[in-house]
LUMGU-866664 format. One record per residue (C-alpha): residue number from 1; residue in one letter; x, y, z. Coordinates in Angstrom, 3 decimals, decimal comma, always signed. Layout:
N
(node NUM A (X Y Z))
...
***
This chain:
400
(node 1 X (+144,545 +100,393 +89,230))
(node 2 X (+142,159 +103,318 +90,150))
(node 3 X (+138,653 +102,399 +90,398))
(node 4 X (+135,808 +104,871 +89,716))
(node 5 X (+133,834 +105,666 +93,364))
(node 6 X (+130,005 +104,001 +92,961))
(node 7 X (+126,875 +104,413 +94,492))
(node 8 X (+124,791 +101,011 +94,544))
(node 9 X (+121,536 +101,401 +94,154))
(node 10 X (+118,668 +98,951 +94,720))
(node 11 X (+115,566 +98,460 +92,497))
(node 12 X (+114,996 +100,544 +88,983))
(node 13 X (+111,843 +101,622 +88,493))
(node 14 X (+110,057 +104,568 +87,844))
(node 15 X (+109,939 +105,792 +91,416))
(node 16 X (+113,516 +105,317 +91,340))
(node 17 X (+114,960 +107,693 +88,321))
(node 18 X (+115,315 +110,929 +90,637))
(node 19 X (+117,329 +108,747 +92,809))
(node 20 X (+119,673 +107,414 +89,592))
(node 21 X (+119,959 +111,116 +88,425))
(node 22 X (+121,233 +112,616 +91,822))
(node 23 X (+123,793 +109,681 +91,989))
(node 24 X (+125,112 +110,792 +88,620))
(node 25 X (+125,006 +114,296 +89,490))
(node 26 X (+126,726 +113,845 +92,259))
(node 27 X (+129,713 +112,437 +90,078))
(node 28 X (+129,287 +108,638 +91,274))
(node 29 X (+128,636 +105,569 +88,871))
(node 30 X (+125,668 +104,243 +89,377))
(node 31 X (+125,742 +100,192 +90,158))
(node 32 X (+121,669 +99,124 +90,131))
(node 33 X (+120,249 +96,181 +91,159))
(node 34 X (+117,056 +95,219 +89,133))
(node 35 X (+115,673 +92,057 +87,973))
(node 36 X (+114,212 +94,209 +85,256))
(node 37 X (+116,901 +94,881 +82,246))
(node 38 X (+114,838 +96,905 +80,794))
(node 39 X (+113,966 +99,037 +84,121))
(node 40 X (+113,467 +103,102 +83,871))
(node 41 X (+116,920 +103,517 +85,715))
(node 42 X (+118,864 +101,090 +83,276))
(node 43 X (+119,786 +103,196 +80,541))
(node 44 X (+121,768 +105,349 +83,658))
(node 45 X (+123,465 +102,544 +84,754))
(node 46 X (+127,037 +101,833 +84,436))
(node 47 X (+126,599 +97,817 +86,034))
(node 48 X (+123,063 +96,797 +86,149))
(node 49 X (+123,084 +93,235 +88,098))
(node 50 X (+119,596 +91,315 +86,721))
(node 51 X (+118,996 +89,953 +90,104))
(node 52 X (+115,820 +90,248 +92,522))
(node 53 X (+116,334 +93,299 +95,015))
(node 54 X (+115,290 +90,579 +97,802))
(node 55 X (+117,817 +88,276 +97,269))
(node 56 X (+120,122 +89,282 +99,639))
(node 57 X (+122,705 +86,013 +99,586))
(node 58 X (+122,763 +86,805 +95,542))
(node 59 X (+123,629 +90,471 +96,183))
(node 60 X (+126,416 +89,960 +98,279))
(node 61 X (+128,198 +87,218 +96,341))
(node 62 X (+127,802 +89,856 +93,791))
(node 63 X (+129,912 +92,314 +96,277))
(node 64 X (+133,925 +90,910 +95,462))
(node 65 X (+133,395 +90,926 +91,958))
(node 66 X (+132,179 +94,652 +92,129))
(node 67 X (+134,452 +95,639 +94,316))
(node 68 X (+137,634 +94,789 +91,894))
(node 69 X (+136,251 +97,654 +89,613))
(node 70 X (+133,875 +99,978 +91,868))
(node 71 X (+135,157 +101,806 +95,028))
(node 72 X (+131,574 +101,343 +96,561))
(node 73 X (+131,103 +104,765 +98,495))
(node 74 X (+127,205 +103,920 +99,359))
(node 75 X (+124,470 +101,575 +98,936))
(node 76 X (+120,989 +103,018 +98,766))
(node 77 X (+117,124 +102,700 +97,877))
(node 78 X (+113,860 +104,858 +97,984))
(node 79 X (+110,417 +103,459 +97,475))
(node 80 X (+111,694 +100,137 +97,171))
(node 81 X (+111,126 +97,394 +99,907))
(node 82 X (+114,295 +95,567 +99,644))
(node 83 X (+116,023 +98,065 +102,793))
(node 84 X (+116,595 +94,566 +104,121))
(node 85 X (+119,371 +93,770 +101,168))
(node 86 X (+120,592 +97,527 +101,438))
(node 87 X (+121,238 +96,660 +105,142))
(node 88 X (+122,988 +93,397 +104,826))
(node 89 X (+125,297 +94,795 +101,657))
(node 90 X (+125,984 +97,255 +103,268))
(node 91 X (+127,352 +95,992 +106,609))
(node 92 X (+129,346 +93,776 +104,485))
(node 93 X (+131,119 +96,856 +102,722))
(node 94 X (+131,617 +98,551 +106,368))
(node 95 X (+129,026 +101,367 +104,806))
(node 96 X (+126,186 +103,879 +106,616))
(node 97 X (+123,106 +101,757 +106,413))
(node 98 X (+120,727 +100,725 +109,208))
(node 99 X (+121,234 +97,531 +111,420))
(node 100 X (+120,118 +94,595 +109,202))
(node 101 X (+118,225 +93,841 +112,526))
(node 102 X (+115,962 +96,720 +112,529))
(node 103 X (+115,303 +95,915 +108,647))
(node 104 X (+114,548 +92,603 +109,387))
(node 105 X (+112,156 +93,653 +112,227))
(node 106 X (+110,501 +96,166 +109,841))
(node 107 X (+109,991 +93,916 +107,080))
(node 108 X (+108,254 +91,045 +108,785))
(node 109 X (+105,020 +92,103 +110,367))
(node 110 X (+104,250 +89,607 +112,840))
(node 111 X (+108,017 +90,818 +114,533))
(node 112 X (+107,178 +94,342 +114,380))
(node 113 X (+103,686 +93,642 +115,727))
(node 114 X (+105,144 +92,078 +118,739))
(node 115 X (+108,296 +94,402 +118,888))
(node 116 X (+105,676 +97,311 +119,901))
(node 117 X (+103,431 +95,459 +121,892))
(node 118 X (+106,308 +94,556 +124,195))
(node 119 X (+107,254 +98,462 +124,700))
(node 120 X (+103,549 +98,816 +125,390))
(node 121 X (+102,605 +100,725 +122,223))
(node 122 X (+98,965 +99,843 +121,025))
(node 123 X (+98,828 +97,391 +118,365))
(node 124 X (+95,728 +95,003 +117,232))
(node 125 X (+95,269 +91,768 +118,347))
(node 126 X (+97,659 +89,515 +115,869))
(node 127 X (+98,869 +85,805 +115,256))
(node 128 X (+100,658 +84,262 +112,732))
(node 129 X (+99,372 +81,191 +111,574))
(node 130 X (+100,161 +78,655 +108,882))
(node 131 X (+96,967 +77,236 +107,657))
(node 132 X (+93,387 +77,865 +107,103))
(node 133 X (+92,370 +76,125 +110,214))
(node 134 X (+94,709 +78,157 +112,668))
(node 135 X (+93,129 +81,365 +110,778))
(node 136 X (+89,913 +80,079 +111,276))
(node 137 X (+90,152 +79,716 +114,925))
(node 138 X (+91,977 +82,753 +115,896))
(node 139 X (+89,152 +84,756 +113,695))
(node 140 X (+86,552 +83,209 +115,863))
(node 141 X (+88,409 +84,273 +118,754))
(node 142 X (+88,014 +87,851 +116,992))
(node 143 X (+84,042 +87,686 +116,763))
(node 144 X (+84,270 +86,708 +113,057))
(node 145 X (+86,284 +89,534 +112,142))
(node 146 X (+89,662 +90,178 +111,133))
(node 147 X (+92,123 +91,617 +108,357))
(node 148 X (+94,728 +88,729 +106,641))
(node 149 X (+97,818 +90,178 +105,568))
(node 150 X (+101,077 +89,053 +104,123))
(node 151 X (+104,182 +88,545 +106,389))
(node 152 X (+106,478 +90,414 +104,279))
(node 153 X (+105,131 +92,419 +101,526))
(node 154 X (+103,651 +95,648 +101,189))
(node 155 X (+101,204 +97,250 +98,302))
(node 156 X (+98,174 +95,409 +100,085))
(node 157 X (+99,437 +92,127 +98,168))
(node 158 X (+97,526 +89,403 +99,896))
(node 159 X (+95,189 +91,892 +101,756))
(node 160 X (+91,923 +90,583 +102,892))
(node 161 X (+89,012 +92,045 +104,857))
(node 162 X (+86,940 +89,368 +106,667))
(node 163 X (+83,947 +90,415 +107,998))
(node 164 X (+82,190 +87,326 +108,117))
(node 165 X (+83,841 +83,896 +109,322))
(node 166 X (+82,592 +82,411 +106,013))
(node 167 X (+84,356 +84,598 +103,908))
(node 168 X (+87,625 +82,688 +105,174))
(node 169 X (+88,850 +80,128 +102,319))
(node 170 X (+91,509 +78,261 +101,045))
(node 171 X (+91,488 +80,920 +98,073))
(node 172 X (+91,634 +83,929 +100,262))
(node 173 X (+94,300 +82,491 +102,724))
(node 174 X (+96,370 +81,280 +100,025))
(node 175 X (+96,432 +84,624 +98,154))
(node 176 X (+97,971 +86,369 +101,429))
(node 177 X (+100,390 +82,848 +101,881))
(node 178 X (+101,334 +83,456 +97,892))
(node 179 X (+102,269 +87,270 +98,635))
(node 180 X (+105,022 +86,578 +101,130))
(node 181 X (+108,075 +84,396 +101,379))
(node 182 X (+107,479 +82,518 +104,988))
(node 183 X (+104,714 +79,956 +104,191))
(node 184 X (+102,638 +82,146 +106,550))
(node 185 X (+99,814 +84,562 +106,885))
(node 186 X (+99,686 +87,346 +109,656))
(node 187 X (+95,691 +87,718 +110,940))
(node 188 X (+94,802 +90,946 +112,540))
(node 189 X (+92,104 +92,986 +114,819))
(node 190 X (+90,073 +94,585 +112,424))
(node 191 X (+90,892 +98,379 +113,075))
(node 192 X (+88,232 +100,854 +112,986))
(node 193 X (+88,809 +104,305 +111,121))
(node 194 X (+87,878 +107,570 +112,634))
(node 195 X (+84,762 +109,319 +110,775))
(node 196 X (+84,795 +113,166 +110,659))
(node 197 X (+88,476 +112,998 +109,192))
(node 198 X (+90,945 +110,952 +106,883))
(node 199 X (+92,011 +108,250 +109,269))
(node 200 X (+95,355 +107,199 +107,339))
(node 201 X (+98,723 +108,803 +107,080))
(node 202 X (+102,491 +107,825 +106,268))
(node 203 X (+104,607 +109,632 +108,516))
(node 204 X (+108,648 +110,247 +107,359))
(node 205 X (+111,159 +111,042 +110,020))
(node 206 X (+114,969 +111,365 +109,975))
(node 207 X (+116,542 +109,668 +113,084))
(node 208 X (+120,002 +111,284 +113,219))
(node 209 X (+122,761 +110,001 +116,180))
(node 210 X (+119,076 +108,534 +118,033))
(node 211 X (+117,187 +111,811 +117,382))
(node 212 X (+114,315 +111,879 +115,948))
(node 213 X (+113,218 +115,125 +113,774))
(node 214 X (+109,800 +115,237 +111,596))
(node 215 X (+110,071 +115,530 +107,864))
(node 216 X (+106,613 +115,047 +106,512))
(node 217 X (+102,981 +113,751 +106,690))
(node 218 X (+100,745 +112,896 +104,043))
(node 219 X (+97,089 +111,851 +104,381))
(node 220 X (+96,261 +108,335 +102,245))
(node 221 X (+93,380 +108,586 +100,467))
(node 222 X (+90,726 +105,343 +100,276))
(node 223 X (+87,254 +105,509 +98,497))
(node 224 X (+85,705 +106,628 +101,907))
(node 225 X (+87,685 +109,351 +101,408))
(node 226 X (+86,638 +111,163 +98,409))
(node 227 X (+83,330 +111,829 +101,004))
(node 228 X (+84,948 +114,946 +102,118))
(node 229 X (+85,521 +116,634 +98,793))
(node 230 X (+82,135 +117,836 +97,609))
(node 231 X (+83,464 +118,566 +94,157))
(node 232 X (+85,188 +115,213 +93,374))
(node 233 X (+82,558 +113,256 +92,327))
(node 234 X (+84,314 +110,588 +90,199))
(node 235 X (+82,951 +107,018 +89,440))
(node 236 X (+86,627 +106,126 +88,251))
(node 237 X (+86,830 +104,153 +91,602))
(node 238 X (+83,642 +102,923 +92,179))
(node 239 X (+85,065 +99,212 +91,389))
(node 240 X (+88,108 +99,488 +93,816))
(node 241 X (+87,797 +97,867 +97,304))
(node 242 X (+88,003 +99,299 +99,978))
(node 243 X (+91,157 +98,619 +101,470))
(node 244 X (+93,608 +99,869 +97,767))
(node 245 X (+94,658 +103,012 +98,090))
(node 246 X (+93,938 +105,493 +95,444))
(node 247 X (+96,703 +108,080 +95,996))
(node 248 X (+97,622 +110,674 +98,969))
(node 249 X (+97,506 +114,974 +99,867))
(node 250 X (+100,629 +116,221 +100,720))
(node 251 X (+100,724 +117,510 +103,498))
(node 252 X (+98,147 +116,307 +105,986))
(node 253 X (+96,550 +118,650 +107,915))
(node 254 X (+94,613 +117,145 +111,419))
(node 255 X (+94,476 +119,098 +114,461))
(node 256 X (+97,246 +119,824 +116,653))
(node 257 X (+96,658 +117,282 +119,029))
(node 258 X (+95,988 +114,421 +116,414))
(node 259 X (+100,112 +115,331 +115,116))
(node 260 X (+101,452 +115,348 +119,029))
(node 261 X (+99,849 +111,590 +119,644))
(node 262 X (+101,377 +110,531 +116,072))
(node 263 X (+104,417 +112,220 +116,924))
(node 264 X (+104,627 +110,292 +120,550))
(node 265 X (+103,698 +107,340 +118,959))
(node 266 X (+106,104 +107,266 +115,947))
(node 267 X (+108,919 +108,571 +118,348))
(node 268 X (+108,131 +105,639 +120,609))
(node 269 X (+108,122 +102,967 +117,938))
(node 270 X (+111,771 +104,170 +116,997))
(node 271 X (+113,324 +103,756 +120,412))
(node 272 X (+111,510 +99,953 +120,380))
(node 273 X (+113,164 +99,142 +117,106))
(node 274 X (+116,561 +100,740 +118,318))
(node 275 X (+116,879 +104,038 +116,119))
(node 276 X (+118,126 +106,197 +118,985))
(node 277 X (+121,127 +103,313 +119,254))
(node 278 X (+121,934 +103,962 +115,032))
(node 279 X (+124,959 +106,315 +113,961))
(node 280 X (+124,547 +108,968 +111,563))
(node 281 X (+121,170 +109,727 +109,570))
(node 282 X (+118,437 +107,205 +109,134))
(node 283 X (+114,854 +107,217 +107,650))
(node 284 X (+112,399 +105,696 +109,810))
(node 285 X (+108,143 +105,864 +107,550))
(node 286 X (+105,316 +104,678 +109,331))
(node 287 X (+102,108 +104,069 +108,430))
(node 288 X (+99,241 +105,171 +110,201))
(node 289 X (+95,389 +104,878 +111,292))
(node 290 X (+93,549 +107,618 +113,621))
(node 291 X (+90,533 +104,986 +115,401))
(node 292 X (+88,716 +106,308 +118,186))
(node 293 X (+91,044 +104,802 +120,854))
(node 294 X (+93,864 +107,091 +119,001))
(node 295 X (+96,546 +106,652 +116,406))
(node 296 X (+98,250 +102,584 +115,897))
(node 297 X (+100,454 +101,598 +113,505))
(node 298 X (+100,133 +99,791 +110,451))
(node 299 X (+103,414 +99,521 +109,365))
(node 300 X (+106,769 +100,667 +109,754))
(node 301 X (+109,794 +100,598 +107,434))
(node 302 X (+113,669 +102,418 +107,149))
(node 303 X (+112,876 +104,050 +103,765))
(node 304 X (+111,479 +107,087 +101,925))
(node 305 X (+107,856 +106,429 +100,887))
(node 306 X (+106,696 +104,724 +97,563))
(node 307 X (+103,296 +105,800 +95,731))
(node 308 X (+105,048 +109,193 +94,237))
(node 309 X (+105,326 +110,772 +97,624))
(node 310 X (+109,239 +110,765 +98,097))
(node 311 X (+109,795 +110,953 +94,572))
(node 312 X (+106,464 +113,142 +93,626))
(node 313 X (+104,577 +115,387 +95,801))
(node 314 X (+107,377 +116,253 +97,955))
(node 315 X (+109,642 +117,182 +95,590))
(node 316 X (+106,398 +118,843 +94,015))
(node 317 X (+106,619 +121,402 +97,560))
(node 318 X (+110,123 +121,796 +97,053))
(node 319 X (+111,957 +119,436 +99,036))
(node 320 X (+114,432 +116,999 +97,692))
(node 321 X (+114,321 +113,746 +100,650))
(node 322 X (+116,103 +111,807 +97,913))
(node 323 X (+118,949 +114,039 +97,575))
(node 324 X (+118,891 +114,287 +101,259))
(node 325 X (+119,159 +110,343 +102,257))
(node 326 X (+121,674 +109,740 +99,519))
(node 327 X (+124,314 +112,244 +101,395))
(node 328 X (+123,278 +110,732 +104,524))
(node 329 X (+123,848 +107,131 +102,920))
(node 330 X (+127,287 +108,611 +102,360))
(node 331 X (+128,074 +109,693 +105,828))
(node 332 X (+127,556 +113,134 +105,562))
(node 333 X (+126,542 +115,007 +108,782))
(node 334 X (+122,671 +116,201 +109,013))
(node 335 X (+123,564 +120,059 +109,702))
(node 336 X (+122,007 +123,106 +109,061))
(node 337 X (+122,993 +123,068 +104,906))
(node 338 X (+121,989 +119,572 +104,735))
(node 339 X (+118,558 +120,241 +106,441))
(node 340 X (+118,098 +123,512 +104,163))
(node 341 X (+119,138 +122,503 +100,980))
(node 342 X (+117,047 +118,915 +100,940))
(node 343 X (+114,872 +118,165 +104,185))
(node 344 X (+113,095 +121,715 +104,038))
(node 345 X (+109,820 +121,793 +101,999))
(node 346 X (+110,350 +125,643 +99,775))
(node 347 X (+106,656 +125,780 +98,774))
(node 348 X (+105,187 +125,149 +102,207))
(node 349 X (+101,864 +126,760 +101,664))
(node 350 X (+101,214 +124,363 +98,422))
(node 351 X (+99,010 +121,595 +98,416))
(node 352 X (+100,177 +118,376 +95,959))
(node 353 X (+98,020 +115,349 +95,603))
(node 354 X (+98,660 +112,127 +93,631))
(node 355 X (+96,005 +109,999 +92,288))
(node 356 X (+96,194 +106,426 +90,851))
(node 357 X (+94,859 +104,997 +87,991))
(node 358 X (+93,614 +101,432 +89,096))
(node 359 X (+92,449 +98,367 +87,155))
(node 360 X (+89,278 +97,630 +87,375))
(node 361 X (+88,197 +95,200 +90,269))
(node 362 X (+92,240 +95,257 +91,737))
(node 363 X (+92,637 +93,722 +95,169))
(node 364 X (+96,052 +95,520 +95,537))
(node 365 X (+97,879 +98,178 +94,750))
(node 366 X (+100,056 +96,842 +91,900))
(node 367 X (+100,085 +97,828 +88,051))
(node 368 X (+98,870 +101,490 +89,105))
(node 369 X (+99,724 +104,513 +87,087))
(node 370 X (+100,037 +107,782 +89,153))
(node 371 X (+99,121 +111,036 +88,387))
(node 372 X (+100,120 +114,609 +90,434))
(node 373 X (+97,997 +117,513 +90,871))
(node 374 X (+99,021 +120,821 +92,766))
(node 375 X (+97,627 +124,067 +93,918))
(node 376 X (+97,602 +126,489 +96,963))
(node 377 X (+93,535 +125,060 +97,750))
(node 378 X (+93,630 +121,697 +98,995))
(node 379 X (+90,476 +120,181 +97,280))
(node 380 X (+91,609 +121,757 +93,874))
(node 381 X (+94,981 +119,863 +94,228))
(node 382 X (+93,396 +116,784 +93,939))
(node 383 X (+91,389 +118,283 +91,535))
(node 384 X (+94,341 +119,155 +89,346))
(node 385 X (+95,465 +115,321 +89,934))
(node 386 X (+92,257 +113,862 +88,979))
(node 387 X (+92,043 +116,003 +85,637))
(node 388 X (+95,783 +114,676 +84,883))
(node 389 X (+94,864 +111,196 +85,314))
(node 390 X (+91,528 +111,032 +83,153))
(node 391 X (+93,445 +112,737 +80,399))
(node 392 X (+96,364 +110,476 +81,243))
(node 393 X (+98,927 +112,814 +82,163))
(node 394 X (+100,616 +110,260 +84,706))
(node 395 X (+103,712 +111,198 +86,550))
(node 396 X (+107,122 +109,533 +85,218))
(node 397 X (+109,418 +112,225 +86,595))
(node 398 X (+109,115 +115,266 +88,187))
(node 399 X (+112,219 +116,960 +87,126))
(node 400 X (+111,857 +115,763 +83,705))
***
């Protein structure tokens, strides 16, 4: 019997409809994993499998019975944190996806955190503990000051900012224990931002046959960071802590120097997680914060970014990473087309910015609606996003 060739793709949502159009387009079915049956991406599906994207025993018992009708040519996600599922999957069908080990590394923190701190790259001072006491004491240990975060989650679910050792309690440590899967919480240094400039960026690089080549860099905006935009004075976020993101500029623009550390540093995270040892093309996003001892890492992970950057502002510029890592998810070799046709931004002089509409008093960056904002002026970008969002013109598809 002839079976129809399939991509598989992992989670449905909005960030993920480019990503379910291209598969089409490309001529493939499109398998989706989604716990959501009522996700964007399910009315392009031809097998949607209700099942959490994290699940990764679930996914692969769901791999024979797919395989009777689907020749599965690739398994793939974007702005999705389940590249730890893609990974295992995809071993299992003999595909091109990146060494469940790396994933596995990216997607718990405290084994990232002391993957780089063995190769000597600067990280904060972290533990993992597993109650309030063990928190307690390492914090002390701090001076009384430290960040809680969840072991293995993203979106700054179970983020905390102690600055005070009596702001530790059972209801703050079980938020970040809730947010995760181990039973843990990961406490950190408290890093300190840089002043004159926008101290965090996500970084996306292509490792391809253990080379690493620079696709983008986008500046993350916070509250603090609406200080250096004299014309955006907005109350819309006055509510929002600190620490939730409120949207990005694409691209970032910092000195020369300030891109040659991140470079280094990004470059030398990917040889301690064993990129230059992966076949073929990978992604490999990092997060980042410029302090005053120089860039460190917040977080690294082998996917395209979330918040409408992949799927938003670049393709906003006139780049197309999605259409890019799904060829590369199906073996093809990163050459000169390849790099042209998807990985090279066609509007490089333009500016786009997303915003996010936040509920009020949010601790995390869930239930956000994103808007986009473009122009050849930087500040007017955002702008241009801002205007969108208070007259709720949020982003659902850029090709749409």
């Amino acid at each position: 019997m002839r079976k129809d060739k399939a991509i598989w793709l992992f989670a449905g949502g909005d960030m993920q409809e480019i990503s379910a159009r291209k598969i089409i387009e490309l001529g493939y079915k499109l398998i989706i994993t989604d716990m959501n049956p009522n996700c964007t991406c399910a009315k392009y599906a031809d097998e949607l499998i209700k099942m959490d994207t994290f699940d990764i025993k679930g996914n692969i018992k769901a791999v024979e019975r797919l395989q009777k009708k689907y020749q599965i040519k690739a398994v793939f996600t974007a702005a999705a944190d389940c590249h730890e599922t893609v990974a295992h999957v995809g071993k299992l069908l003999k595909l091109h996806t990146i060494s469940p080990k790396i994933s596995h590394a990216c997607r718990y923190k405290h084994i990232s955190r002391k993957t780089l701190s063995d190769s000597g790259i600067p990280q904060p001072k972290f533990r993992n503990v597993g109650s309030l006491d063990e928190a307690r004491i390492f914090i002390q240990g701090l001076g009384g000051q430290a960040v809680l975060k969840s072991t293995n989650n993203s979106g700054s679910r179970g983020f905390s900012v102690i600055k005070d050792i009596d702001e530790l309690n059972h209801e703050v440590f079980e938020r970040a224990v809730s947010a995760g899967t181990t039973g843990q919480v990961i406490v950190e240094e408290t890093l300190h931002p840089v002043e004159n400039e926008i101290a965090e960026q996500s970084i996306e690089t292509v490792w391809y046959n253990g080379k690493m080549y620079w696709l983008n860099w986008v500046d993350r905006l916070f509250r603090k960071d609406f200080l250096f935009f004299d014309s955006l004075n907005t109350s819309i976020y006055s509510d929002i802590v600190w620490g939730v993101e409120l949207g990005h500029i694409n691209p970032a623009i910092h000195s020369y120097n300030t891109k040659k550390e991140i470079f280094d540093i990004v470059y030398r995270t990917g040889l301690a997680i064993g990129m230059n040892k992966e076949k073929g093309g990978h992604i490999l996003k990092a997060d980042i914060m410029l302090t005053p001892k120089g860039p460190y890492i917040l977080e690294i992970t082998p996917r395209l970014s979330g918040g409408w950057d992949s799927s938003g502002s670049t393709p906003a510029r006139g780049a197309d990473f999605i259409g890019g890592v799904i060829n590369l998810s199906l073996g093809k070799k990163l050459d000169i087309d390849l790099w042209h046709n998807h990985f090279e931004y066609k509007n490089q002089n333009l500016f786009a910015s997303v915003l996010a509409q936040i509920i009020p008093g949010a601790k995390d960056c869930i239930g956000r609606k994103f808007a986009l904002g473009s122009d050849f002026q930087r500040e007017q970008s955002i702008q241009n996003a801002l205007n969108n969002l208070l007259e709720g013109k949020y982003v659902i598809s850029v090709e749409q």
